[in-house]
N, C-alpha and C positions, 0 to 999 in steps of 0.2 A: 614879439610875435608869440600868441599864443599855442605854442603847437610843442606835444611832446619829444617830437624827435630833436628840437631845439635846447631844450632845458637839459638842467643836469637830473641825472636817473636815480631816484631816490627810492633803490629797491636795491635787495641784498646783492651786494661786492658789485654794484651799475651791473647790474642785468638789464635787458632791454624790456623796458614797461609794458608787452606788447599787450594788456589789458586796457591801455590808456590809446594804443596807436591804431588811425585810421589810414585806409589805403588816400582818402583827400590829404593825408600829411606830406606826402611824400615829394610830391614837386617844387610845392614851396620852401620847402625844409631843404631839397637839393641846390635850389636857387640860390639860397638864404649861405647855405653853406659853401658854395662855389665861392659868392662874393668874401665871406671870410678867408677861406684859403689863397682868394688871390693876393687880398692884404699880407697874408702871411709871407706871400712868395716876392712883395713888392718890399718888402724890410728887407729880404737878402739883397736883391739887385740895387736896393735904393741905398745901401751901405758905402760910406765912407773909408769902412775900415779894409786891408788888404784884406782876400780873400784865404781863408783855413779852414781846414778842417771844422772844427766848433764850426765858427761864422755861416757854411757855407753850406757842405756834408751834411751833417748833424740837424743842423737847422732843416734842411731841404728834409732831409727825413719824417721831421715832426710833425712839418706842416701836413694840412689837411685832413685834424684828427675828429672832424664832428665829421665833418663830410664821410669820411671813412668808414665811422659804426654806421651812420642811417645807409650808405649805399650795403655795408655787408650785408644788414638787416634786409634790405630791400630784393637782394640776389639772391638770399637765404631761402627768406620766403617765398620767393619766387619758385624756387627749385622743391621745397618741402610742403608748401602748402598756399597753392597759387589759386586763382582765379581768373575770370574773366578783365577784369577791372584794374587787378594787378599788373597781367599782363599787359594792357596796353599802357600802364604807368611807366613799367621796366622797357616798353619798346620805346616811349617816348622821351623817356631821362638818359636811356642808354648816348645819343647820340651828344647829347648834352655834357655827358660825362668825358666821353671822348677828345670833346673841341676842348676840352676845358685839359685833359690829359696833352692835348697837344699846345694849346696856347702854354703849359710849362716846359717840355721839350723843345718847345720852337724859340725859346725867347733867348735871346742874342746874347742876352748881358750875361742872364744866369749860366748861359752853357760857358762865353766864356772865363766865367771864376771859376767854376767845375773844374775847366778843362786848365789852368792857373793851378789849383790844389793837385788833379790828376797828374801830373807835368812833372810835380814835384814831390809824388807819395812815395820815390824810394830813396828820398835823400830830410827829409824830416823825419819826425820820432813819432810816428804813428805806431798805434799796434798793429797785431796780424788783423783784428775784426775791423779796423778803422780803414786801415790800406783795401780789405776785399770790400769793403764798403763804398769805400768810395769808386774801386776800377767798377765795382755795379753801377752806383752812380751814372758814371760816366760811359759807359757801356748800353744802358739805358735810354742815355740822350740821344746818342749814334743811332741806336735801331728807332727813335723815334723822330729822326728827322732833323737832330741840332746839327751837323754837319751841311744840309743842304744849301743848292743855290736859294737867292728866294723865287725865283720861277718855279720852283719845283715845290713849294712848301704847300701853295693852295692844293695842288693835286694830293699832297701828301695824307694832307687833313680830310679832301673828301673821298678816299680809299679807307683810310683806319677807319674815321665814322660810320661807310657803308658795313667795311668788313663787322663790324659788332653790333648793327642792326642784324645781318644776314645769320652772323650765329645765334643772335636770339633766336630769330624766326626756326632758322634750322629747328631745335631744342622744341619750339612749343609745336612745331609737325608732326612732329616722333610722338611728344604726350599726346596731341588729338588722335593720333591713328592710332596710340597704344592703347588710348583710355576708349574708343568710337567701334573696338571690335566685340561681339562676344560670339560664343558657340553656344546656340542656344540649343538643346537635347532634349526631348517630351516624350523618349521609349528610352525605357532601362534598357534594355537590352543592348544599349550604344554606350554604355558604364562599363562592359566589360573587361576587365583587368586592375581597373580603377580600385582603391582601397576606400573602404567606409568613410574612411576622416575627410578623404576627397572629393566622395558623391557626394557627401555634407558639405561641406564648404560649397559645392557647386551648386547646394539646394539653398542653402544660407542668403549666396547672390541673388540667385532666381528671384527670394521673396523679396528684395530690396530693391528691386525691378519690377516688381509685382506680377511678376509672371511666375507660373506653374510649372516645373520641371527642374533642369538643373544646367546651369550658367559657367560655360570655363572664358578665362581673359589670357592678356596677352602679357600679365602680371607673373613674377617667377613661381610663387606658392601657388600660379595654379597650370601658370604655363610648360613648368619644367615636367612636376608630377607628371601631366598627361602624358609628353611627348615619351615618359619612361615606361608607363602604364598602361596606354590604352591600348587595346586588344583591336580597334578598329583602327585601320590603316588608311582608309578613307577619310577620317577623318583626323587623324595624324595629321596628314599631308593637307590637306584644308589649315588646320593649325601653325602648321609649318611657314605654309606660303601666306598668311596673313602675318606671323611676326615677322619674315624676313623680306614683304613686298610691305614693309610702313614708310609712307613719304616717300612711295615708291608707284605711285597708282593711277598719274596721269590725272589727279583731281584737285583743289583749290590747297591739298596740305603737302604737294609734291615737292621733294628735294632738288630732283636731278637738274635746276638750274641754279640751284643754291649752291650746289655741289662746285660745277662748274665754275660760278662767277667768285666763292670765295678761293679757291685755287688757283685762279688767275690773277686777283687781288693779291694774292699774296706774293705769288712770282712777281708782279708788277712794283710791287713794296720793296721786295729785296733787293732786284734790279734797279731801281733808283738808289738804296742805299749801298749799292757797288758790291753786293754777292751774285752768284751764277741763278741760285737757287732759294728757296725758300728751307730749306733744310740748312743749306749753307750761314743764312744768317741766323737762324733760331740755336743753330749745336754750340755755338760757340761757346758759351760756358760751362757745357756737360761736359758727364768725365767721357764719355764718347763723343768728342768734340769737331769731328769730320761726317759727312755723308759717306765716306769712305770707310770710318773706325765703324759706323755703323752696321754699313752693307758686309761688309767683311764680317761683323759678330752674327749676325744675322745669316749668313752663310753656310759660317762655322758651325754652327746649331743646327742648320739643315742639315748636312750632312752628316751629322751628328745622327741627327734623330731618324734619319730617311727611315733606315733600315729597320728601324721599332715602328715607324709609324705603318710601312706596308703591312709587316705581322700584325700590327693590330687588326689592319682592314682586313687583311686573310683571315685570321683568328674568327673576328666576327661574322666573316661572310660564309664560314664553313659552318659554324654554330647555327646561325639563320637558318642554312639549310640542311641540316641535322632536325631541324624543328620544321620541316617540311615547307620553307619559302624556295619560293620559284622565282629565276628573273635576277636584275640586279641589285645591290643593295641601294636605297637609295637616304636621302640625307633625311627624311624622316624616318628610317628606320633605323637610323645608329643610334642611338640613346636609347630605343626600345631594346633593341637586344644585346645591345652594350650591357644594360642593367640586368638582362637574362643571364647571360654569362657572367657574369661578378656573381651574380649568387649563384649559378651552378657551381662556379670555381672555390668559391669563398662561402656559400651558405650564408652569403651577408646584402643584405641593399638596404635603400633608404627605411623602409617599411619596419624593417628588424629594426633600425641602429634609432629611428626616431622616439618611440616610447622612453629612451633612454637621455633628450636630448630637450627637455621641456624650458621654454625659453624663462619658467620661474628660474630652474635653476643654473640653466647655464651665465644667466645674469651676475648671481653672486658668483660662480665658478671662476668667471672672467675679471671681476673686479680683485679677487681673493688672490688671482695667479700675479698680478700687478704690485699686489702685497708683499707676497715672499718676495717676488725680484726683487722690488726697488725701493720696501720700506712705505709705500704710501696706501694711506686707506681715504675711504669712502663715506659718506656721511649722505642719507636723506634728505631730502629738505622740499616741501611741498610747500614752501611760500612763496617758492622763484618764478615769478610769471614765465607762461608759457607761450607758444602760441598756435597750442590744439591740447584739449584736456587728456590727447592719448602721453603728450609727453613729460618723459619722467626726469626729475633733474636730482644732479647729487655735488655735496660740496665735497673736493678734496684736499687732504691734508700730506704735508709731510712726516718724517719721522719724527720730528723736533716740534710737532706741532702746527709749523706755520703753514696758514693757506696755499695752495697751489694752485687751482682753476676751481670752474664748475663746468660740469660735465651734461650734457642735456642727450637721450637715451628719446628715438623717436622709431619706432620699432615696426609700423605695419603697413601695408599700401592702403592710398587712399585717392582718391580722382583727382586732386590735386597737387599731387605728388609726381616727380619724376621716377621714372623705372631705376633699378640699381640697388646701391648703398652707395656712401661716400662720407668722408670725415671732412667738415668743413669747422670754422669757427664765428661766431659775432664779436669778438674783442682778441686779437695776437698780444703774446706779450711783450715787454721792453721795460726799459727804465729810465723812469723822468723823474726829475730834483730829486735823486735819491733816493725814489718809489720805485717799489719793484710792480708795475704794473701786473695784475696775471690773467692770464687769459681765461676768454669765455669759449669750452671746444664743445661741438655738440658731432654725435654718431647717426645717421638716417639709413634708413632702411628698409626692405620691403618685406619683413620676414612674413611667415604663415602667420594669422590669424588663430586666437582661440576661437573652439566653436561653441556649441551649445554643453556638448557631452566630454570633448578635450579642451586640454589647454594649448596654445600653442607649444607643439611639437615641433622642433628645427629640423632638419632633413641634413645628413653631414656637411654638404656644399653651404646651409647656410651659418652652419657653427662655422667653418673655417671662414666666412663672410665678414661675421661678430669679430672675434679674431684678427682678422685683417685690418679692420675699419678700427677697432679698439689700440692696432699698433699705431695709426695715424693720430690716435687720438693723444697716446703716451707723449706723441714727439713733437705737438702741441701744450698739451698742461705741465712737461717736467722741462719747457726752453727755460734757458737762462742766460740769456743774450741782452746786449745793451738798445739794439737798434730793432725797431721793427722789423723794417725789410730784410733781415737777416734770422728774426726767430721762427721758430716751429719746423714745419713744414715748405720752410724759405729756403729750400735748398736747389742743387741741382734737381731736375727733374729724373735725372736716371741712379738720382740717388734717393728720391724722397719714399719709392714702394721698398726700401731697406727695411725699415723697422715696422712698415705693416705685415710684408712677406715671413719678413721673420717669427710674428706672434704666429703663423699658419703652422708652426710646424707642432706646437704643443697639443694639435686636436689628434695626432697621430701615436702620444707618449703616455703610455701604459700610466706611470709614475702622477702624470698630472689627473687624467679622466678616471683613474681608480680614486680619487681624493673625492666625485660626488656625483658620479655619470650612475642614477641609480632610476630604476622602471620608476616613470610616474602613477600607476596604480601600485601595483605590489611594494614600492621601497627597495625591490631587490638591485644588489648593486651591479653593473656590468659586468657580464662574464668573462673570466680572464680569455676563453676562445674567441668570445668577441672581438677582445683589444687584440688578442694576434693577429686576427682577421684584418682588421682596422689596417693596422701594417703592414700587415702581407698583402694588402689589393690595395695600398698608396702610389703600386707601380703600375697599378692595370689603366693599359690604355695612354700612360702615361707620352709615348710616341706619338701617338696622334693627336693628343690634348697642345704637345708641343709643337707640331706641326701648324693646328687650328692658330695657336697663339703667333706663331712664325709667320702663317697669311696676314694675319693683320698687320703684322709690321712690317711684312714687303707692301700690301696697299697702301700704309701711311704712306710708306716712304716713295713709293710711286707718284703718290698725288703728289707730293714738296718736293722732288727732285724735278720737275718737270723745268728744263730751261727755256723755252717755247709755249703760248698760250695754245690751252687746248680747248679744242671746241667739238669732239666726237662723243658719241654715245658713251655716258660714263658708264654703260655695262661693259662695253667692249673694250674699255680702258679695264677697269677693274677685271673682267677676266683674262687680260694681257697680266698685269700684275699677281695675279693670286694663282696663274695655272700650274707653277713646277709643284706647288702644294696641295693642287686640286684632287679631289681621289674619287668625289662625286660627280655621274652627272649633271647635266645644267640643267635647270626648270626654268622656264622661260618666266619672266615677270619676278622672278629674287633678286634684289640689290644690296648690298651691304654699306656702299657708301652712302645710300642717303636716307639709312639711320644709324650712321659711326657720331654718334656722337661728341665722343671721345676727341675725337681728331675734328669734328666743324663747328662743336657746342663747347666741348672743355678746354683743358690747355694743353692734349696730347697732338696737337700737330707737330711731325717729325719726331715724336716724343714715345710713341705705342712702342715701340723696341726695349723701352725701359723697365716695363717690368719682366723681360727676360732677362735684361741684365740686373736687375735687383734681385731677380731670381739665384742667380750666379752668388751675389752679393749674402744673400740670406742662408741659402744653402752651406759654405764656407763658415759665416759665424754660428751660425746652429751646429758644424760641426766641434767646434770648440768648446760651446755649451754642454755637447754632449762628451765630448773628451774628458772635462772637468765638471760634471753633475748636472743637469738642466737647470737646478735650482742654485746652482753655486753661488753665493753670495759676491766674490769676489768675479769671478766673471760677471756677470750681472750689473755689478755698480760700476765695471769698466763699458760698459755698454753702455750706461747711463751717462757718463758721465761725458764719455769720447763719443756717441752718437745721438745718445735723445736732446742731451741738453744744449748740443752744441748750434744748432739749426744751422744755418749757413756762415759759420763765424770764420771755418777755416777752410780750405780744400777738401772736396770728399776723401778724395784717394789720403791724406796725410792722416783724417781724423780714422778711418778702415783701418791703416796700418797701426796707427796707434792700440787702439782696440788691439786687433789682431798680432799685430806683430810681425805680418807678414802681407803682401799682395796677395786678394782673392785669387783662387784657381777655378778653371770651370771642374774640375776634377768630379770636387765634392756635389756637384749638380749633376751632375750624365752617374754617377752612381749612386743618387738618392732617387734620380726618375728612372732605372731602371734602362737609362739607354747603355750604360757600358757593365 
């Protein structure tokens, strides 16, 4: 068959051809590849030999490795740079992928050699990475259905299929009602508060629309500015209630049955495979591995934060009306005067700190901080097919020289882009005959746009973004694990925001941003008032930030704890869920579940509670760093070595304590936010 996704990839270190690859490849090439990987899966069960580890394990791992690059290729692009056309590829293959994920889960023979080798992983000579390997293995099979009656299998298969049609669709509602909004504005005089770089960008869009005036979206470089800037309230709140009324509007891109039938789907999934909940079966291999450990952390944090979170809302609401507001405060007006008070308090906001944050240089700043830690540098390279000329790719090295990944740098929003950032990858690493496979990781992103007259300028929320997505990215190019399913980012989930969270804290250290945070006209370097600033308002607001982030993860965990099928208004569900956090009144027509992404599009169901607790998790190793030098070599390489490189080879909690030395405390987090 002649088709690229087919062939082997004769471009630097197999990067994906995407110069050669048409959206027509993609079905066939799914097809084509399904049939291979079942061959592969019919040599294990069609084995003569007793079932092991190697034979069985291992093998089950390898299998379905074309299949594997064209589906990531095909998710990738779907998420960074979709289409009409694409889209209904990925809705069409998606179910395809499913039956074919199930026909391996389902099949009698393989589950029972699994469950043969499983039976027997603590009385053979397995290592630590082989034994966790395999209890996933088999752990896998369970939640997908190898334990069932067979009466139960067909229903099994057409619940998973639906459920990953339904999260597509979710995903592509959000983009149409993200990408289908604009403010269109045709009197300055509705620019008020706005900064220059802003009315530009908003004149920028207008002309690419070809209309006259100035254009804001529901995109963060132009959505967040406004809601901090604009001087009109009316249209705040216009702003407001079109991002948080997406797939929310009673028209053909609406969620709230999406919502609904994937929530019940999944209760009905778990309860077949003999859990209460749908929480119940997904925690089981986090280091919070109860609906119980969770509610409880989640608790514990409320009460924690209560009492910072009300002062914050008093703080603000007495400031608002020192500045002559009347009335309540309402949820479009907390980031407008949230940002007024930070610079009253501090002399500081985004407008100051951005001249200093130019995405030329924060580029190399971030590649360079990756250097001192861990020894590894960076290399250009404009040969590596892309698959948008905005993206920038780079080969990385280790100290010793030898290759580690390539890195692919995709920086701006675009209509076919999904809102956010997120570190994904097109190749994980592992090791076959002896080859250290390395992975292909790429960073996406929605930062600010250069305009005619700047460059892009970062706003600080989006350098700690960079940062974030850039720690995801480390714990992908430095894995050094034997099994796929075990590298990079193949961890717990409440432990994989560990080493993103944790590169967030260097945007706050005097020591790293004095080394090249310098005005992009003048050269001048950041003022040391600045950088105190920077630190001194790292705590503002920080009670409410935690609060905001504590709703989310009482609404995850509302939807997945649900032991009963629900069928009432999910507003009235979701403001059952979110009210002990509630501080706002309600506006009628805002819904937050059905654009959570997160939790019906990605893999945060029962899972949003995790980055508080990696929060936990990051704040305690940053204090160590900081105990012993941010730059210490010697802490650093044990960071390296006990977390980046390990992916999921051993326990979270063992490979923490190793590092650290000791069990995380929430300690070091309630006194780095300013709650204790």
């Amino acid at each position: 068959m002649n088709n690229p996704l087919l062939q082997e990839w004769k471009t630097p270190f197999g990067t994906p051809p995407f110069h050669l690859i048409e959206t027509s490849h993609f079905i066939p090439a799914i097809i084509e590849a399904i049939k291979i990987a079942s061959e592969e899966i019919k040599v294990i069960t069609e084995s003569s030999e007793a079932p092991d580890f190697e034979n069985t394990i291992a093998s089950l791992d390898r299998i379905g490795e074309t299949l594997g690059k064209i589906t990531s290729l095909l998710f990738n692009l779907n998420s960074a740079d979709t289409n009409k056309s694409l889209q209904e590829i990925t809705l069409d293959v998606s179910p395809l992928l499913t039956r074919f994920s199930n026909d391996i889960t389902l099949n009698e023979r393989l589950f029972e050699k699994i469950k043969i080798v499983y039976d027997s992983r603590d009385t053979g000579d397995l290592t630590k990475e082989q034994k966790i390997l395999t209890e996933r293995k088999y752990r896998s099979f369970i939640l997908g259905g190898a334990a069932l009656q067979p009466g139960q299998r067909n229903r099994f298969r057409v619940i998973s299929e639906e459920l990953s049609s339904l999260s597509l669709k979710f995903e592509e509602n959000v983009l149409e009602e993200t990408n289908s909004f604009e403010l269109y504005i045709t009197d300055r005089e509705d620019l008020a508060g706005l900064s220059e770089s802003h009315i530009e960008m908003a004149s920028l869009e207008a002309e690419k629309r070809n209309k006259q005036g100035w254009i804001f979206t529901l995109h963060f470089p132009s959505y967040i500015p406004f809601m901090q800037y604009s001087e009109k309230r009316n249209l705040r709140e216009k702003m407001l209630v079109a991002y948080s009324s997406r797939a929310f509007r009673k028209n053909e891109f609406d969620n709230s049955q999406n919502v609904v039938k994937i929530v019940n789907l999944r209760l009905e999934l778990a309860k077949m495979l003999g859990f209460n909940s749908y929480a119940e079966m997904t925690l089981g291999d986090r280091m919070a591995d109860t609906p119980e450990k969770v509610e409880k952390f989640l608790e514990d944090l409320y009460k924690e934060s209560r009492p910072a979170a009300l002062r914050d809302f008093d703080n603000i609401k007495l400031f608002a009306e020192s500045l002559g507001h009347e009335g309540r405060i309402e949820r479009y007006d907390w980031a407008f005067y949230s940002e007024k008070l930070k610079k009253n308090k501090y002399d500081i906001d985004d407008e100051i700190l951005k001249p200093y944050f130019s995405l030329e240089k924060v580029e190399p700043a971030i590649l360079e901080l990756a250097t001192s830690l861990y020894n590894i540098r960076f290399v250009r390279n404009n040969e590596i097919p892309v698959y948008n000329p905005e993206v920038k790719t780079f080969e990385v090295y280790d100290s010793d020289d030898s290759f580690l990944s390539v890195l692919y740098l995709d920086y701006h929003p675009r209509p076919g882009k999904n809102g956010g950032a997120w570190m994904t990858s097109f190749r994980d690493q592992k090791k076959k005959d002896g080859n250290d496979i390395r992975p292909l990781i790429s960073i996406v992103a929605n930062f600010t746009r250069p305009s005619e007259t700047t460059p892009s300028l970062l706003s600080f929320n989006e350098l700690t973004t960079f940062l974030h997505e850039f720690g995801h990215s480390l714990h992908g190019m430095l894995s050094n694990s034997t099994y796929e399913s075990l590298s990079g980012t193949n961890v717990a989930r409440d432990f994989v925001e560990l080493p993103s969270q944790f590169m967030e804290n260097f945007a706050f250290e005097k020591q790293w941003l004095d080394k090249w945070a310098v005005h992009y006209l003048t050269g001048e370097k950041i003022p040391d008032e600045i950088l105190i600033k920077i630190k001194e308002a790292s705590t503002f607001n920080e009670g409410y930030s935690c609060y905001r982030q504590l709703s989310f993860g009482f609404l995850d965990m509302a939807w997945h704890t649900i032991t009963n099928p629900v069928d009432n208004n999910i507003s009235e569900f979701e403001a059952g869920a979110m009210s002990k956090t509630e501080l706002f009144p309600p506006i009628d027509g805002l819904n937050m579940s059905a654009s959570f992404t997160h939790i019906f599009g990605g893999g945060y169901a029962a899972g949003y509670y995790g980055y508080k607790w990696a929060e936990v998790l990051d704040a305690d190793a940053f204090e160590y760093f900081t105990e012993t030098g941010i730059f210490n070599k010697n802490t650093a390489e044990s960071f390296r070595k006990n977390i980046l490189e390990k992916g999921g080879t051993e326990k979270p909690d063992e490979l923490y304590f190793r590092f650290r030395g000791k069990q995380p405390s929430i300690e070091a987090l309630l006194i780095r936010s300013g709650l204790k």
